[in-house]
Wavefront OBJ file of the C-alpha trace (Angstrom):
o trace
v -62.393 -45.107 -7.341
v -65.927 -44.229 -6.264
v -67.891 -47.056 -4.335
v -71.703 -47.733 -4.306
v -73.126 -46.471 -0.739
v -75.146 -49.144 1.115
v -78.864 -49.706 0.001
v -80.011 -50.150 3.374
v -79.716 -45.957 4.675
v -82.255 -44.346 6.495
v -83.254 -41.950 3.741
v -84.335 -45.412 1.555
v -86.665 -46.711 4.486
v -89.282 -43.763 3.800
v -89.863 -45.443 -0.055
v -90.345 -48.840 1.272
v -92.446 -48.347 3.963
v -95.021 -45.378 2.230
v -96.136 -47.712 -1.093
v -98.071 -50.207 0.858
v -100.446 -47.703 3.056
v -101.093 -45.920 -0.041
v -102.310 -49.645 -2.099
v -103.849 -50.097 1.295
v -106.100 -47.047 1.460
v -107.135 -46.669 -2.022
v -108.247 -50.263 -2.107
v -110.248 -49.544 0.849
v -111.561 -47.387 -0.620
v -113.285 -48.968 -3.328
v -113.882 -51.635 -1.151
v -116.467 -49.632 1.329
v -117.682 -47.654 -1.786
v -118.945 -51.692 -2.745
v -120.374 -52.038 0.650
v -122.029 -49.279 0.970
v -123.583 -48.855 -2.989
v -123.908 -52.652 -3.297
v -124.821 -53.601 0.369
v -121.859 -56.332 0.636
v -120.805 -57.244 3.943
v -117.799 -58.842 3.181
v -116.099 -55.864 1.101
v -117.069 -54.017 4.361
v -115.324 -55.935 6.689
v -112.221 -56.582 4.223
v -112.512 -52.251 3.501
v -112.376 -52.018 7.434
v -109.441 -54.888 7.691
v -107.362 -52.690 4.811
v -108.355 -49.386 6.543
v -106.866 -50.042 9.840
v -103.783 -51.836 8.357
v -103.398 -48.395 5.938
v -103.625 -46.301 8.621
v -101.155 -48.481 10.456
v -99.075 -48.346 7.561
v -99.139 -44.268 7.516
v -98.018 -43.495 10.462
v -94.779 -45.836 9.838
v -94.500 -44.063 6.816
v -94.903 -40.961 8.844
v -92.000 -42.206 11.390
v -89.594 -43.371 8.326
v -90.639 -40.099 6.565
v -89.067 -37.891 9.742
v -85.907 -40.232 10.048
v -85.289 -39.086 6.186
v -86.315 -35.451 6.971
v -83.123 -34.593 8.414
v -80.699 -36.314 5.814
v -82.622 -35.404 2.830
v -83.275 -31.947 3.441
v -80.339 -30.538 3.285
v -79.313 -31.766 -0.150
v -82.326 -29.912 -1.704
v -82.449 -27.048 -3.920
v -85.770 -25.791 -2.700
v -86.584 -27.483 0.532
v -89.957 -26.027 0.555
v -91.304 -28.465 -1.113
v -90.661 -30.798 1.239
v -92.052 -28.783 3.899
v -95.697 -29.400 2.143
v -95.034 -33.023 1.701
v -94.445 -33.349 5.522
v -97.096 -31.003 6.431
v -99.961 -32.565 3.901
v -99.334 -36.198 4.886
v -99.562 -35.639 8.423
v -103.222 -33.579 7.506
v -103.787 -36.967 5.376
v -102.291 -39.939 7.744
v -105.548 -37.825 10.105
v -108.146 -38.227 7.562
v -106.950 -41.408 7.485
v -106.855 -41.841 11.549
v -110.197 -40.296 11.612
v -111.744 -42.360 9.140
v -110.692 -45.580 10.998
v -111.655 -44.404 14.302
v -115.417 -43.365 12.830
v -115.431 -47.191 10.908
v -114.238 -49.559 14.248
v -116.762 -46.905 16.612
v -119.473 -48.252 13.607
v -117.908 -51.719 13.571
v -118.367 -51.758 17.636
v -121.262 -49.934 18.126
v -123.310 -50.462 15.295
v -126.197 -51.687 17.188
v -126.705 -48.614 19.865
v -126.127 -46.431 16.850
v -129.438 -47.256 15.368
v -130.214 -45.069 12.627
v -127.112 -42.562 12.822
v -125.306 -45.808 11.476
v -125.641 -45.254 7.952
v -124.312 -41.389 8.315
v -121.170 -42.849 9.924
v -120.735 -45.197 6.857
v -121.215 -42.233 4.590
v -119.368 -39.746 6.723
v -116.170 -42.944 6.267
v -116.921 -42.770 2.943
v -116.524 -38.914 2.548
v -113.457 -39.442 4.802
v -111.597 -41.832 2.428
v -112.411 -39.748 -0.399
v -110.872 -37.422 0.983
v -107.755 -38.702 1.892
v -107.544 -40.406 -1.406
v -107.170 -37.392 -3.200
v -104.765 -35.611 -0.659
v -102.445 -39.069 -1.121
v -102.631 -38.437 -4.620
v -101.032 -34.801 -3.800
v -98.549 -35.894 -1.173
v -97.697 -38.591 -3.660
v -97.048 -36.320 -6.238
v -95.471 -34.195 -4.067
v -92.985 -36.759 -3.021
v -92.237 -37.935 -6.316
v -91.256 -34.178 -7.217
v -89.104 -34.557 -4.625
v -87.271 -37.599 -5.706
v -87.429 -37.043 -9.174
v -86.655 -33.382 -9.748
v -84.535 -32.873 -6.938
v -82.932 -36.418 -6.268
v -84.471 -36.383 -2.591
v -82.571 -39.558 -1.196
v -81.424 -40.517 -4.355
v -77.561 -41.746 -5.432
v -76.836 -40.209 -8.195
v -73.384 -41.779 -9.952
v -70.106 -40.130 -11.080
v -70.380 -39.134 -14.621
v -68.322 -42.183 -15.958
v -70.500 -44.889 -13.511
v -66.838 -45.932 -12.929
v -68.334 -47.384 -9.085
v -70.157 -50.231 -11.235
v -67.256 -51.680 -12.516
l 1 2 3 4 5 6 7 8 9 10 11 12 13 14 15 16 17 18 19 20 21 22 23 24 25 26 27 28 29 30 31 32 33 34 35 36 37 38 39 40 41 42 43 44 45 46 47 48 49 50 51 52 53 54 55 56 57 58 59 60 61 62 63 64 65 66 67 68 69 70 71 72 73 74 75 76 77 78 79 80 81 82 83 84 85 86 87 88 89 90 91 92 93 94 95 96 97 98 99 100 101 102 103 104 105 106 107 108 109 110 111 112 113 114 115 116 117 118 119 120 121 122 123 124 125 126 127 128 129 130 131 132 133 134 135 136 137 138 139 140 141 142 143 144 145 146 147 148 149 150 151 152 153 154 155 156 157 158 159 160 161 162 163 164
């Protein structure tokens, strides 16, 4: 008789770390879209708050990603795809990186920035954008993975006889 493996693998750390960075960012999103449209000061410093901890979040999710790289990827039928899901969130947890670096160099330096601080806002802005839609892709991309080619995933005997 089959048994269940353990939940706890490596291969299952990549899901639980990557959902929170990508809440994270897309919430920061909209809120420094509010701060900069609606001139609210508190969305920007909550947008800023959510940013860093996003990015933060993305490169765990980067980490965990590479720990399940090596189990996972040999269990696919076309491994390719995963190939683009590694290489386009790295190109995104950057956007990302670059984003946050711009917004704390605005948060610091606001004042000796004078009137180039309002381009840094919008160039964050841009940023986020477009990391936003290349998560959307990697996302996508990563759900192909697990749900077309069982990346990480148990899959039961025929007769489920291990849960019994």
């Amino acid at each position: 008789m089959d048994t269940l493996p353990d939940f706890w693998r490596t291969e299952v750390f990549h899901p639980l770390s990557v959902h929170f960075p990508i809440a994270l960012l897309f919430i920061a999103l909209i809120f420094k879209s509010i701060a900069l449209f609606y001139k609210k000061e508190t969305f920007s410093l909550s947008g800023s708050i959510l940013l860093i901890l996003g990015v933060i979040g993305s490169w765990i999710a980067i980490y965990t990603g590479n720990l399940a790289d090596g189990i996972v990827a040999r269990t696919l039928c076309d491994p390719t795809i995963l190939k683009d899901h590694e290489n386009l969130a790295y190109t995104t947890t950057w956007i990302f990186t670059a984003a946050g670096v711009l917004d704390l160099l605005h948060y610091f330096f606001s004042l000796q920035l004078g009137s180039f601080s309002l381009w840094i806002k919008r160039l964050t802005l841009i940023l986020l954008l477009i990391g936003n839609g290349f998560l959307m892709y990697v996302g996508h991309l990563g759900a192909t993975l697990v749900y077309q080619q069982a990346a990480g995933v148990y899959v039961p005997s025929e007769d489920c006889q291990e849960f019994e």
